[in-house]
TITORTOR-468432 format. One line per 4 residues: for each residue y, x, z of C-alpha. Coordinates in steps of 0.05 Angstrom, whole numbers, plus 5000, padded with zeros to 4 digits. Example, Ala and Ser with C-alpha at 12.3 -4.5 7.8 and 13.67 -1.06 7.14 Angstrom:
2
4910/5246/5156 ~ 4979/5273/5143
This chain:
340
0570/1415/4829 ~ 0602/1406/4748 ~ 0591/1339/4723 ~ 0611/1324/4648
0665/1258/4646 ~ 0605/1220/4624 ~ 0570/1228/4683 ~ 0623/1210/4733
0608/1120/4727 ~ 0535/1143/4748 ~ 0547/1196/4798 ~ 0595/1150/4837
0547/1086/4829 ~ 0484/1131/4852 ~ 0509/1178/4898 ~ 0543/1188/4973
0608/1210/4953 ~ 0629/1282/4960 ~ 0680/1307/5005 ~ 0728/1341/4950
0725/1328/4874 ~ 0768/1370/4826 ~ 0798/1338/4756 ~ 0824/1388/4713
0841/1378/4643 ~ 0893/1363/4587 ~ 0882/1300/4575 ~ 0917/1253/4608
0884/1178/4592 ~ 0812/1198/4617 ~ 0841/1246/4676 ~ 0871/1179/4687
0810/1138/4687 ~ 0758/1190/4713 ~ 0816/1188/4778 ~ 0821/1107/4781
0742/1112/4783 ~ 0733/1156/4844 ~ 0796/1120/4879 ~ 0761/1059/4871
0689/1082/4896 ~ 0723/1103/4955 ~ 0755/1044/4974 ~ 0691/1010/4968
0672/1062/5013 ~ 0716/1045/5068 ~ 0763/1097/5060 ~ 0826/1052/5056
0892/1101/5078 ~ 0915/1145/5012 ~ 0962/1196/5023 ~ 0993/1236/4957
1030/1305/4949 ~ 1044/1339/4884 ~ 1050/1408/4885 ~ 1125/1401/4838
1155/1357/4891 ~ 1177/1395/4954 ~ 1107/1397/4977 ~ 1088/1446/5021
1016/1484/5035 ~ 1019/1466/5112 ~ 1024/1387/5097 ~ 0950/1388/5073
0914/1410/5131 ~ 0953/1367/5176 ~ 0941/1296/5136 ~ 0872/1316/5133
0856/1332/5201 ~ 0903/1289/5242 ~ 0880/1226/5268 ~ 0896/1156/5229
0921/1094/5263 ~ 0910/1041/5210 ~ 0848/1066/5179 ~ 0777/1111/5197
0778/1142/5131 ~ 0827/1165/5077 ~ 0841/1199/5013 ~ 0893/1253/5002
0908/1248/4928 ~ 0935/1324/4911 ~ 0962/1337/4849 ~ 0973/1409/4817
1014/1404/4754 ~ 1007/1479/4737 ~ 0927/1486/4739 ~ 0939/1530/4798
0953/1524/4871 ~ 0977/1593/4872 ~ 0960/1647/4929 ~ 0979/1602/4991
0946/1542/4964 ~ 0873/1582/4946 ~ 0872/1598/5021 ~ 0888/1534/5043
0841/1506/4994 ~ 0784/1550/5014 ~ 0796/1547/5094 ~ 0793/1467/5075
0725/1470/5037 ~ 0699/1512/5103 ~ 0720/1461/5152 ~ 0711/1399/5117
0748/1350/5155 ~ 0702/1280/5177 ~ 0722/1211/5137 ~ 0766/1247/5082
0763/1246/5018 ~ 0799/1307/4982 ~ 0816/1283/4901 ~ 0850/1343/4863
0881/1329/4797 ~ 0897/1392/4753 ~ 0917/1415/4699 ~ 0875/1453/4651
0846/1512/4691 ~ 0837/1583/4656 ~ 0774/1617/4649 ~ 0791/1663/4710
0806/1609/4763 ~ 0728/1579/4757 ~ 0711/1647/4793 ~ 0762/1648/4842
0740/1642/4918 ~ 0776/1580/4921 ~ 0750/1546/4856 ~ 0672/1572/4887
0683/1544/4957 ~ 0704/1483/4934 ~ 0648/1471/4875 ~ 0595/1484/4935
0621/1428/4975 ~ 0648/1383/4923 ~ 0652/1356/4848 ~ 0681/1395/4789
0696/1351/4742 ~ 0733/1393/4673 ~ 0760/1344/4619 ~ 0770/1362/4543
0807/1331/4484 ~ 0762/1290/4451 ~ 0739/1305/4376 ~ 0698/1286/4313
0635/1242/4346 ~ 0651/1247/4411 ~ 0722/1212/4400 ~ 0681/1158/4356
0634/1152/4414 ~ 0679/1138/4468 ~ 0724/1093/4420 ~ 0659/1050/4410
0646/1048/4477 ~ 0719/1023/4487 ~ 0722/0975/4436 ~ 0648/0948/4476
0684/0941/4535 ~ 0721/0888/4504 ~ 0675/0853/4462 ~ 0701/0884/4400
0652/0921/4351 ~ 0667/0948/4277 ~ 0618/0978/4232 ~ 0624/1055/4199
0682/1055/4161 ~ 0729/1015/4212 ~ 0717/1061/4267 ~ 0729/1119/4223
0792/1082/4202 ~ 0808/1077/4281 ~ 0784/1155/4293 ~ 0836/1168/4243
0896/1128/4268 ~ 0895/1151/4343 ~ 0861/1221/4330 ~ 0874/1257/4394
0913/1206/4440 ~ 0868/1167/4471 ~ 0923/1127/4508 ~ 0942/1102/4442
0880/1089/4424 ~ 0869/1044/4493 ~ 0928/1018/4480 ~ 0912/0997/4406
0842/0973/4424 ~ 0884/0929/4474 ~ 0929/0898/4414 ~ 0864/0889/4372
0828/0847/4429 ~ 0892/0805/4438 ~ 0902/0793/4358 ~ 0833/0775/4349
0800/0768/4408 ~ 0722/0786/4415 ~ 0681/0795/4354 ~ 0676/0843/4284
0728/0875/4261 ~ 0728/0899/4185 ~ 0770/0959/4164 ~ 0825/0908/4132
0834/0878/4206 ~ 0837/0951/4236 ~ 0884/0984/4184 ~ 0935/0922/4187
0935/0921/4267 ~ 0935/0996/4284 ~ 0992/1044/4287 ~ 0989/1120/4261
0993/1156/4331 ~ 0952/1217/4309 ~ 0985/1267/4359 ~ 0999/1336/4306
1018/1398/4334 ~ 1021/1473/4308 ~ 0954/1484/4333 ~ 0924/1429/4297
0959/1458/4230 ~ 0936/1532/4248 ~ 0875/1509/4232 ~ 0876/1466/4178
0916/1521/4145 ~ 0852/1562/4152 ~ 0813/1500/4138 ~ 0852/1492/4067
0855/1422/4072 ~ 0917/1402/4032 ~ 0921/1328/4057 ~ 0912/1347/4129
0966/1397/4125 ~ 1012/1342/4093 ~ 1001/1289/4139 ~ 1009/1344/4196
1064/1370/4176 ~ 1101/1313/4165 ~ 1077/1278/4234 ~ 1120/1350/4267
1173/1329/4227 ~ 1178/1258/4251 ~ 1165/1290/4322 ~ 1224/1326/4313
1185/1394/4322 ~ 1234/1461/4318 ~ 1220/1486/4247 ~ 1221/1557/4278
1160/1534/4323 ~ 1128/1514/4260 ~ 1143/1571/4219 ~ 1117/1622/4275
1045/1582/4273 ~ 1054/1599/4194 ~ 1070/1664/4196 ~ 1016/1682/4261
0960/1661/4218 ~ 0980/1694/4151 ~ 0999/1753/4195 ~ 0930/1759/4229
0890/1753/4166 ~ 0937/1807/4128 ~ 0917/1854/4190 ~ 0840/1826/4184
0842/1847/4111 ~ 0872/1920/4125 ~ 0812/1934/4179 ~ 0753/1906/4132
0786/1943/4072 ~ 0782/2004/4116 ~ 0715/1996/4135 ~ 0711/1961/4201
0650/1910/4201 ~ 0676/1830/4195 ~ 0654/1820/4258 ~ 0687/1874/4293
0749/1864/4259 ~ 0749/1793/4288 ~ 0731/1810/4360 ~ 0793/1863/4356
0841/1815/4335 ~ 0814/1772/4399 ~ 0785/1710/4350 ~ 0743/1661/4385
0673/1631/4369 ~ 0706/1570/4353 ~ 0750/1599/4305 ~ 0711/1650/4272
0687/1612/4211 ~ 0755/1581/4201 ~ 0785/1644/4197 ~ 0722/1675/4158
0728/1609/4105 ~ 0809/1640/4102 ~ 0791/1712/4089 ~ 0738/1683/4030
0793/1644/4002 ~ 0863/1688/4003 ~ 0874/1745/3972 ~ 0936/1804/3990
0971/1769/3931 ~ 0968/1690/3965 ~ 0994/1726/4031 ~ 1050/1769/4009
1074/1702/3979 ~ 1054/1667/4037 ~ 1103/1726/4082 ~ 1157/1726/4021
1168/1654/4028 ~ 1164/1649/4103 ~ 1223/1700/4099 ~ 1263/1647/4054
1248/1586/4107 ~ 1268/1634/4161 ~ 1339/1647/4134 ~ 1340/1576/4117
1330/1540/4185 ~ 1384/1600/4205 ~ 1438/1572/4153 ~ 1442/1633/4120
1412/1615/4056 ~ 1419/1543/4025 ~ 1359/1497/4022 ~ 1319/1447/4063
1275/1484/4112 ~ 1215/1424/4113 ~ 1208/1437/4034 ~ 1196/1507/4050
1155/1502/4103 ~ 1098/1453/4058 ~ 1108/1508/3990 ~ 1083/1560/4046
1030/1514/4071 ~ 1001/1492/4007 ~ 1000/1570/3995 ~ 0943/1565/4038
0900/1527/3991 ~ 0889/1527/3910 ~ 0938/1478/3903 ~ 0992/1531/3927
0976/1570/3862 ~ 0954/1640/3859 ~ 0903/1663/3910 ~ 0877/1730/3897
């Protein structure tokens, strides 16, 4: 059974509770709460012992099926807590796993936490034994309405309420970490208590702790959004980001639409040239909005000045690297000059 994160307050108020449940994800504040939910269900359940092993801590394979099957002295039912850091409980942990989900052990409850899993594990024998028996639960960064969404329902939960251009003021200031944004809704409730909040309120109280990486300015590169990429940028700089890390995003995107160019110039359908290259859905009309935009001139530049940063971050040409780095950025857009 797959439930969305949404769904997990009702499933666990409306439901006997499952046997195993599965978190997987990359982010860590609602793995966190999704986890605290379905601890607490189950102590209301009865099941009062809690045993924990982490798959990054000594532990080994065998330990599972003994907690779960011995017999407890302090409590009728329990919860082994098993964390796997990786995503993956590699080959001796699917067959434990799956020998588990076939002999389900009485008055235990089985809570995996996991990282993100790939695309390959969700048809694994392991994965599919468990989702017949149990609760898949898969957990995504949160974006655009559905980051407003659970924001509002957060600043709800404490009495708090702003109107359109506060919480898009708030969106904004946390974008991505969502324990900084708990954390800020926190320091709002305390400074003001319940009640409105106006944008003035919002944009004095709350810190900047947007949460930038090369990913995020992949795209807006594609995007051509010259503020974005500034405030990006800069946020990798204060995170004290390797400028080579940086300039390898660069020079991967420029790189792949030089190569996108070549096959479309040569014939090959848009399309086609996209599914080649290995572009997904997702990204298809960022990179399409790109190939629109640049022209072989704004990319040789783009490649000619990524050359220059490169020798720069090396030491083996004077100049400051982060300078570089935003000329080749802005490239991306019309402000960088010359496109076609």
């Amino acid at each position: 059974m797959r439930l969305k994160p949404e769904q997990t307050t009702q499933h666990l108020r409306g439901n006997k509770l499952a046997p195993v449940y599965l978190v997987s994800g990359d982010e860590p504040q609602q793995i966190a709460e999704i986890t605290d939910a379905i601890r607490k269900a189950a102590q209301e359940a009865g099941y009062l012992e809690r045993e924990i092993f982490s798959q990054d801590s000594g532990f080994s394979w065998n330990d599972l099926p003994a907690a779960a099957y011995a017999t407890s002295l302090f409590a009728d039912r329990k919860v082994i807590d098993l964390r796997l850091p990786s995503g993956s409980p590699g080959t001796e942990g699917a067959k434990v796993l799956s020998a588990y989900c076939e002999r389900l052990p009485e008055d235990t409850l089985l809570l995996i936490t996991s990282g993100k899993l790939a695309a390959a594990a969700l048809k694994t024998r392991w994965f599919q034994a468990l989702e017949r028996v149990g609760v898949f639960i898969q957990v995504r960064p949160l974006e655009g309405e559905d980051l407003q969404r659970w924001l509002q329902q957060r600043l709800q939960l404490r009495g708090l309420n702003t109107d359109n251009e506060g919480l898009k003021l708030l969106t904004g200031r946390v974008e991505g970490n969502l324990l900084a944004a708990a954390q800020e809704i926190e320091k709002l409730y305390i400074l003001y208590g319940a009640g409105f909040l106006d944008a003035v309120k919002i944009a004095d109280a709350v810190a900047d702790s947007s949460r930038y990486d090369v990913f995020k300015l992949a795209d807006s590169l594609l995007a051509g959004h010259p503020g974005r990429i500034t405030k990006i940028l800069a946020g990798l700089k204060e995170e004290d980001v390797a400028p080579p890390v940086v300039l390898w995003s660069i020079t991967r995107e420029a790189r792949l639409l030089c190569k996108l160019k070549r096959e479309i110039a040569a014939g090959k359908n848009r399309d086609a040239a996209m599914q080649a290259q290995q572009i997904w859905d997702k990204r298809k009309a960022l990179v399409g909005h790109a190939l629109e935009r640049l022209g072989e001139t704004a990319l040789h530049r783009i490649l000619v000045l990524s050359a220059k940063a490169d020798r720069e971050i090396k030491g083996q040409q004077p100049g400051d690297p982060w300078q570089s780095l935003l000329q080749i950025c802005l490239l991306f857009t019309a402000i960088g000059g010359l496109q076609r």
